[in-house]
C-alpha positions as a Markdown table, in Angstrom:
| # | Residue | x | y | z |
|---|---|---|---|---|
| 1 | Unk | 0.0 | 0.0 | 0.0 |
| 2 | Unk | 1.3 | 3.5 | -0.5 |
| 3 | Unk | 0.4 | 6.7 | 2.4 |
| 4 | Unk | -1.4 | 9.3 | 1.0 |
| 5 | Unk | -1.1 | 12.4 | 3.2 |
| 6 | Unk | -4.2 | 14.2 | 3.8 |
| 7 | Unk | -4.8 | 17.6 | 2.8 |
| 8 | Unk | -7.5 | 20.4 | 1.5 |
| 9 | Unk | -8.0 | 20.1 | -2.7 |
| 10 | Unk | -10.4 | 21.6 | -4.9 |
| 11 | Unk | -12.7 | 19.1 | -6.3 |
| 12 | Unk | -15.0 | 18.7 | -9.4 |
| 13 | Unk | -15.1 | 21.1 | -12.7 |
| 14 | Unk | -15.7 | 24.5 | -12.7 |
| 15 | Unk | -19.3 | 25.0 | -13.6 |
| 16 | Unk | -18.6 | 27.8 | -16.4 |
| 17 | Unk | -16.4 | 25.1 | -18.3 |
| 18 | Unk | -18.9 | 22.3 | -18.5 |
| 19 | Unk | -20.0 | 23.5 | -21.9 |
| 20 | Unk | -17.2 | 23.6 | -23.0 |
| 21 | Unk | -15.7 | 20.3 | -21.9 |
| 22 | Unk | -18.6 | 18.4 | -23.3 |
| 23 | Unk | -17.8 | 20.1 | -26.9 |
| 24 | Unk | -14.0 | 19.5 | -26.4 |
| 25 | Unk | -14.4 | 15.7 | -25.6 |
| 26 | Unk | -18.0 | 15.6 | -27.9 |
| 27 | Unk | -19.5 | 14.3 | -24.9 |
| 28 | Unk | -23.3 | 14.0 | -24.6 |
| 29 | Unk | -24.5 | 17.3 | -23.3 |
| 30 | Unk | -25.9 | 17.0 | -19.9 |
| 31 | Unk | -23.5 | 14.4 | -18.8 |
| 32 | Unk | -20.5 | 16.5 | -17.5 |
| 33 | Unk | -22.6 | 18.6 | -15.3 |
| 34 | Unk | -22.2 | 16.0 | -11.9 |
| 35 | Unk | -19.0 | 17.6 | -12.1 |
| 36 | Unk | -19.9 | 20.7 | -11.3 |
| 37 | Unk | -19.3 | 22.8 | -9.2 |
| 38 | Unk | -15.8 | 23.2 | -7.8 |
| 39 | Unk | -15.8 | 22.5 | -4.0 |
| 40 | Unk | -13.2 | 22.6 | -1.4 |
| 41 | Unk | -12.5 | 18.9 | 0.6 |
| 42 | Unk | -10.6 | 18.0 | 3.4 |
| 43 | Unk | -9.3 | 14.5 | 3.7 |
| 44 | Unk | -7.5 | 12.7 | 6.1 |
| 45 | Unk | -3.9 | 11.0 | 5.5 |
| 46 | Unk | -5.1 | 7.0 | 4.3 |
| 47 | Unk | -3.1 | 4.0 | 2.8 |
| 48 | Unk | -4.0 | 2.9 | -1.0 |
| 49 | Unk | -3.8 | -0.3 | -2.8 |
| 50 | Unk | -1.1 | 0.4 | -5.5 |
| 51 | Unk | -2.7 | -1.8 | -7.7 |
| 52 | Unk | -6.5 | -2.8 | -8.8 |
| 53 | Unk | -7.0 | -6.2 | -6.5 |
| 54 | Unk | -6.3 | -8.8 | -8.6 |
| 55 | Unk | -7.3 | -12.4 | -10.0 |
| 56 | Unk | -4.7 | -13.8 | -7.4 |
| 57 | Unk | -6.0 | -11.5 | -4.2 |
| 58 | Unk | -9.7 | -12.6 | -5.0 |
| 59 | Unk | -9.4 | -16.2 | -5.2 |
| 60 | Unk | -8.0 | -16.1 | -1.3 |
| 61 | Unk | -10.9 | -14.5 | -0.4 |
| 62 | Unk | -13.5 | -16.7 | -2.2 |
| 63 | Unk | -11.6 | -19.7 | -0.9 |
| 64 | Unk | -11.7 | -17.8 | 2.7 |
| 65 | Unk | -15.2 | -16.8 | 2.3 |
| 66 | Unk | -17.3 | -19.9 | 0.6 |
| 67 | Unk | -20.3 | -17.4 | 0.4 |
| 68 | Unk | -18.8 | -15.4 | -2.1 |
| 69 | Unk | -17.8 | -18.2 | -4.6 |
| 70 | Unk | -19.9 | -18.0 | -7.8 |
| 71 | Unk | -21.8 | -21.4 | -7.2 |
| 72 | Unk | -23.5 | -19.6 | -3.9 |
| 73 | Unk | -24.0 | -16.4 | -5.5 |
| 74 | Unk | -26.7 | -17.5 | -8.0 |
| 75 | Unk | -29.2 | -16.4 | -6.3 |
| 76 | Unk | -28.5 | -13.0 | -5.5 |
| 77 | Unk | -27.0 | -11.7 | -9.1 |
| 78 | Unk | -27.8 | -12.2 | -12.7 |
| 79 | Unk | -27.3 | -15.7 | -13.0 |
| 80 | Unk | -23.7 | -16.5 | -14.7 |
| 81 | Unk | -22.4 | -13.1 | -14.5 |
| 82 | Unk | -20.7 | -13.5 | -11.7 |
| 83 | Unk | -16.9 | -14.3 | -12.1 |
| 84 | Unk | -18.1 | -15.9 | -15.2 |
| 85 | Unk | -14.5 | -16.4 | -16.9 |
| 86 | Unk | -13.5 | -18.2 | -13.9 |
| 87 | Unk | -13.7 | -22.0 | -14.0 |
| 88 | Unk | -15.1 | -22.6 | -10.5 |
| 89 | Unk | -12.6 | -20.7 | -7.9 |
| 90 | Unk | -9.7 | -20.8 | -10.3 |
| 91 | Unk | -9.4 | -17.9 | -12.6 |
| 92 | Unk | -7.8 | -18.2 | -16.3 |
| 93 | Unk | -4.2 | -19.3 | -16.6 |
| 94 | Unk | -1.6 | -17.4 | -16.7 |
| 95 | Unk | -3.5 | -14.5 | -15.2 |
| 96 | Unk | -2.7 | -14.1 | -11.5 |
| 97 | Unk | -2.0 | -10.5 | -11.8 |
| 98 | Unk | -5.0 | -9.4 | -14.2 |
| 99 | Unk | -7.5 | -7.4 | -11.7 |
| 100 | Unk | -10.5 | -9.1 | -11.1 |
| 101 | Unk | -13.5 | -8.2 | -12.5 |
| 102 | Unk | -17.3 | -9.6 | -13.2 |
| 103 | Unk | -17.9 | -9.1 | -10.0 |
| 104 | Unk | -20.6 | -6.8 | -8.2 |
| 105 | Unk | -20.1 | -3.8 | -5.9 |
| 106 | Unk | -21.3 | -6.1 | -2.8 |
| 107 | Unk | -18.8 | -8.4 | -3.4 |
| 108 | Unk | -16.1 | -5.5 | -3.8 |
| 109 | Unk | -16.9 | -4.4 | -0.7 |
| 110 | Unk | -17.2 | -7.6 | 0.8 |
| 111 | Unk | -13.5 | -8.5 | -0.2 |
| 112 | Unk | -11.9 | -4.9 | 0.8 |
| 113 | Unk | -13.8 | -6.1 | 4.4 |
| 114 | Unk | -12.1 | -9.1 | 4.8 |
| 115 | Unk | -9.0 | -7.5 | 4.2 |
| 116 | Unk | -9.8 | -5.1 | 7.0 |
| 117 | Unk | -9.7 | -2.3 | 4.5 |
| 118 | Unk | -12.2 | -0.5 | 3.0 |
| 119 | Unk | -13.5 | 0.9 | -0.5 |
| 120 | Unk | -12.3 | 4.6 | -1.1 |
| 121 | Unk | -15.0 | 7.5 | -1.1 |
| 122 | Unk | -15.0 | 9.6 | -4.0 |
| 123 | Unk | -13.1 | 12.3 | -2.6 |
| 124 | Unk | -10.4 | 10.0 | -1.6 |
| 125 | Unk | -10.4 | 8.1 | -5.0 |
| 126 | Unk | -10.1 | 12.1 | -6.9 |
| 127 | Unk | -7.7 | 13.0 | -4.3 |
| 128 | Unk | -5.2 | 10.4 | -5.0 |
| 129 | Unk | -5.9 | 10.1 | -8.8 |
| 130 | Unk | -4.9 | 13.7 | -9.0 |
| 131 | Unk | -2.0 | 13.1 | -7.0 |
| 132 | Unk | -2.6 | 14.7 | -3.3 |
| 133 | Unk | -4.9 | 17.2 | -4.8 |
| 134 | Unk | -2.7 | 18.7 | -7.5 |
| 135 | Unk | -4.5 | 20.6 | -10.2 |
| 136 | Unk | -4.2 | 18.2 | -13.5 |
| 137 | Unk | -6.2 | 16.6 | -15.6 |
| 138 | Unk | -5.0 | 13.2 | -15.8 |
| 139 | Unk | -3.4 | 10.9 | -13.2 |
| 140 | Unk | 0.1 | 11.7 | -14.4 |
| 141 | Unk | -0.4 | 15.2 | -15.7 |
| 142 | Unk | -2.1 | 17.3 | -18.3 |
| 143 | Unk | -0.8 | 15.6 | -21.8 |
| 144 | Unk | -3.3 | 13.3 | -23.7 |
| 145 | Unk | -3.4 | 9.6 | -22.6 |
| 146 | Unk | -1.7 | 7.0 | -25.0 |
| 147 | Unk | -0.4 | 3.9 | -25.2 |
| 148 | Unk | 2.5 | 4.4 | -23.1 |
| 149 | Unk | 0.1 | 5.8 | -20.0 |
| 150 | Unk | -3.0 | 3.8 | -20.1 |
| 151 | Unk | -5.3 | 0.8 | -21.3 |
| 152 | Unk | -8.2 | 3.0 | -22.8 |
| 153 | Unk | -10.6 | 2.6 | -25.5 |
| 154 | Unk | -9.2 | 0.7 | -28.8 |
| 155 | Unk | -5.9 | 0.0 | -27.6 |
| 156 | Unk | -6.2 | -3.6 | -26.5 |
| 157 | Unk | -9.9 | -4.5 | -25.7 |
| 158 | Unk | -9.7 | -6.1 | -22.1 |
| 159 | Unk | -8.0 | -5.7 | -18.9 |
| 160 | Unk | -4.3 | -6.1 | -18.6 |
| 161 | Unk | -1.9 | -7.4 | -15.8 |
| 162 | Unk | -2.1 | -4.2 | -12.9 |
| 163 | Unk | 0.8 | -2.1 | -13.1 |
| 164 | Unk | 1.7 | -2.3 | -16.9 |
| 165 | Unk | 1.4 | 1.1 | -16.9 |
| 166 | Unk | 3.8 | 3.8 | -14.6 |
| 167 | Unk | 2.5 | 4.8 | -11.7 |
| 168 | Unk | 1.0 | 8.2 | -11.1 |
| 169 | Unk | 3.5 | 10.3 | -8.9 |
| 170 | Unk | 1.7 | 8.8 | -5.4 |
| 171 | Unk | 3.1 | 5.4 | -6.8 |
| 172 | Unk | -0.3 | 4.3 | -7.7 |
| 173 | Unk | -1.0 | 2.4 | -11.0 |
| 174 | Unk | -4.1 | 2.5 | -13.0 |
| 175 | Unk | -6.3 | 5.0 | -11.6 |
| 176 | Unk | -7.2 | 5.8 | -15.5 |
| 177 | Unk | -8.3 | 3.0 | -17.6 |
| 178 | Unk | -8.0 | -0.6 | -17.8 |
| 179 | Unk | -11.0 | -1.4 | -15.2 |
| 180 | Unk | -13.4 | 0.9 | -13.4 |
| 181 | Unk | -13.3 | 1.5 | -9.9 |
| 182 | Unk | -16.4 | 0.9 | -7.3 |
| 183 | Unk | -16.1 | 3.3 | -4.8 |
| 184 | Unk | -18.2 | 3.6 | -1.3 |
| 185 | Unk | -20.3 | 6.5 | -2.1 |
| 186 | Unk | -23.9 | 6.4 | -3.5 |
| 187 | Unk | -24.5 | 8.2 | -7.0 |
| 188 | Unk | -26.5 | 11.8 | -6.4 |
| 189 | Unk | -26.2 | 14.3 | -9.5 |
| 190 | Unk | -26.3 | 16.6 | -7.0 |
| 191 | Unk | -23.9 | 15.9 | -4.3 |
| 192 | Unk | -21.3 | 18.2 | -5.1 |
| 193 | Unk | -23.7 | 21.4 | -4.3 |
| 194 | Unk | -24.2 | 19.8 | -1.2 |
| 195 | Unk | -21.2 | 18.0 | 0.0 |
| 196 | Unk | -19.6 | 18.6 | 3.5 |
| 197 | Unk | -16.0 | 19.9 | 3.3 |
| 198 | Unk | -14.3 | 16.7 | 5.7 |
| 199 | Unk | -13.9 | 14.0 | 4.4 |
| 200 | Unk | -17.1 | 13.6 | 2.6 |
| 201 | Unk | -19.1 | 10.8 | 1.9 |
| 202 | Unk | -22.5 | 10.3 | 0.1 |
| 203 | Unk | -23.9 | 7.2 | 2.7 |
| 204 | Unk | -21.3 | 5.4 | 4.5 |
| 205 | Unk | -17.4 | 4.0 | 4.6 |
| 206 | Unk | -18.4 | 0.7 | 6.3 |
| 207 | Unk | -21.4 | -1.6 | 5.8 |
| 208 | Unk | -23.0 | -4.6 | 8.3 |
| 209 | Unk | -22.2 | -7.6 | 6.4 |
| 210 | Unk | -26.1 | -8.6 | 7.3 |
| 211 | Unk | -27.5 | -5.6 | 5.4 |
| 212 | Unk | -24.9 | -5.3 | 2.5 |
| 213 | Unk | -26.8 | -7.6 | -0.2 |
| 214 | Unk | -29.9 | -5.8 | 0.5 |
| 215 | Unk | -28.5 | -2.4 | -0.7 |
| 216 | Unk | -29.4 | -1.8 | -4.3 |
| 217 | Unk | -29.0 | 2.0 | -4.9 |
| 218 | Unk | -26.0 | 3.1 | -7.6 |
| 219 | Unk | -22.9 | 3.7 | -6.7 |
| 220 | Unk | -20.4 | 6.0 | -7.9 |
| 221 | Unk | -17.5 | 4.3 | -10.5 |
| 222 | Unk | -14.0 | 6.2 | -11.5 |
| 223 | Unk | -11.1 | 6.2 | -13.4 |
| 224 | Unk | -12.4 | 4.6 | -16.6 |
| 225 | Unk | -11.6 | 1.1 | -18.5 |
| 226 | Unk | -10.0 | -0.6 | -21.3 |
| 227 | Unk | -13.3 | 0.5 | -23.1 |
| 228 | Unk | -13.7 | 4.1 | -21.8 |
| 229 | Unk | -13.3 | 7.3 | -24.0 |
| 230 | Unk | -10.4 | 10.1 | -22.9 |
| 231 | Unk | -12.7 | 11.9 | -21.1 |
| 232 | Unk | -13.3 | 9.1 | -18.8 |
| 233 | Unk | -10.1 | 9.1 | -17.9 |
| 234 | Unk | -10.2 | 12.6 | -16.2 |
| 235 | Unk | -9.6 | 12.8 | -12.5 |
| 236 | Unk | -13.0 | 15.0 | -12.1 |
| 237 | Unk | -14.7 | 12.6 | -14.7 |
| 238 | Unk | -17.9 | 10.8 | -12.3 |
| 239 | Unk | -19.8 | 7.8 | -13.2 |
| 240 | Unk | -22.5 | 5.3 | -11.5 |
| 241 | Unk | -23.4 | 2.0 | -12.0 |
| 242 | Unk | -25.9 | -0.4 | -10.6 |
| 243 | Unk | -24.3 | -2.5 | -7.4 |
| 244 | Unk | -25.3 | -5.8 | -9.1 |
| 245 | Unk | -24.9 | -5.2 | -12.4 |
| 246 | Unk | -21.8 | -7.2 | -13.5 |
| 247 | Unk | -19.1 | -6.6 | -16.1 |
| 248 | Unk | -15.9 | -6.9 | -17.1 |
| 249 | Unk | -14.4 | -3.4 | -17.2 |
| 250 | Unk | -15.8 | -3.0 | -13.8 |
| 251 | Unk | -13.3 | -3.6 | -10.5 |
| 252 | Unk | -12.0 | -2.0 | -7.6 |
| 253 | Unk | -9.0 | -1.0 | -5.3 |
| 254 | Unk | -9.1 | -0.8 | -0.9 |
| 255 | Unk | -8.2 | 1.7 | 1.0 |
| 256 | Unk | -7.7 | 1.6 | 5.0 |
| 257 | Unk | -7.4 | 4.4 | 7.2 |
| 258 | Unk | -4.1 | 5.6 | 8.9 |
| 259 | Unk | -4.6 | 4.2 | 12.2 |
| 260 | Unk | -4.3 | 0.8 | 10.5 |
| 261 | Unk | -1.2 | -0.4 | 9.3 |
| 262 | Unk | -1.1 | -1.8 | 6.2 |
């Protein structure tokens, strides 16, 4: 894991630039707006996963955690979505260090649980893709993403082994492209016009493992995938998707707070 050290950043897009940040990146219209407007946040110093959790990191938790292998999750997901590539609890050969994926938000948070860690909020996720609140556009900087920087849309077509790409200057890899990342908070439009400065978070950090299946509302996604455009690869750029909708540019990263150790 890598320490992030806390601090104040500005978050979001400024609200007078949406217009023009939907023509530049000939976005639908409407769609940038979440963005909006710039805030001020406060968070506190946390450790991050360097890497996406991966094929290898999954199957110890399935194998730790019968309930969460595909054959007992029929039932509470669209049947054979679920870790469908996997064979069982063995994943494809050869691909230890591909991050997982097919799997839902539940399970996501389930796993980052088990490891006593936790799925990022949003305004930890932006603060360390734009390295400790630095004012850029991308993860590493301001220059257009390609090849050499991140698995995006046309370049290879799926998800690639986690750190093929450098790391942004935190020494975290793949917060742009190659899968998208689940994060804790639930998906408002609005939250930014109503967001608390510290350490904000739209619902909770933590769930009760009793109650977590039942919880169905979207969630908020980052960083963009192997199938995602340039502008989902912006550190402002905000997403949701459905908790148990399940597919395969869709994974996550853990988090843990600094009284932990990592």
């Amino acid at each position: 894991m890598v320490l992030v050290q806390g601090g104040t950043f500005i978050m979001g897009s400024p609200s007078l630039e949406i217009d023009s940040l939907t023509a530049k990146y000939k976005f639908p219209k409407g769609y940038l707006q979440t963005e909006a407007p710039l805030h001020e946040v406060t968070v506190s110093t946390f450790w991050a996963d360097k890497y996406e959790v991966r094929n290898k990191d999954f199957k110890k938790f399935i194998l730790a955690n019968p309930e969460w292998q595909k054959e007992r999750m029929q039932d509470l997901l669209p049947k054979g979505q679920y870790l469908k590539h996997w064979q069982g609890n063995n994943y494809p050969e050869g691909a230890d260090n591909v991050p997982v994926y097919n799997i839902s938000w539940h399970a996501a948070v389930a796993y980052c649980q088990w490891q006593q860690k936790r799925l990022p909020t949003e305004a930890e996720w932006e603060y360390m893709a734009s390295a400790g609140g630095k004012n850029q556009i991308f993860p590493w900087g301001n220059a257009l993403p390609d090849s050499t920087r991140a698995n995006y849309y046309a370049h290879i077509g799926k998800a690639v082994k986690a750190g093929s790409y450098p790391p942004n200057p935190l020494g975290i890899h793949d917060l742009a492209g190659n899968l998208w990342e689940f994060v804790a908070d639930e998906w408002a439009t609005d939250f930014y016009r109503k967001s608390p400065k510290d350490n904000p978070v739209n619902g909770t950090k933590t769930f009760d493992k009793k109650t977590l299946q039942k919880i169905n509302s979207r969630r908020v996604v980052r960083g963009g995938s192997w199938g995602g455009s340039v502008v989902n690869l912006r550190v402002s750029f905000r997403d949701s998707h459905r908790p148990r909708h399940i597919v395969d540019h869709m994974g996550c990263r853990c988090v843990k707070d600094i009284a932990q150790k990592p």
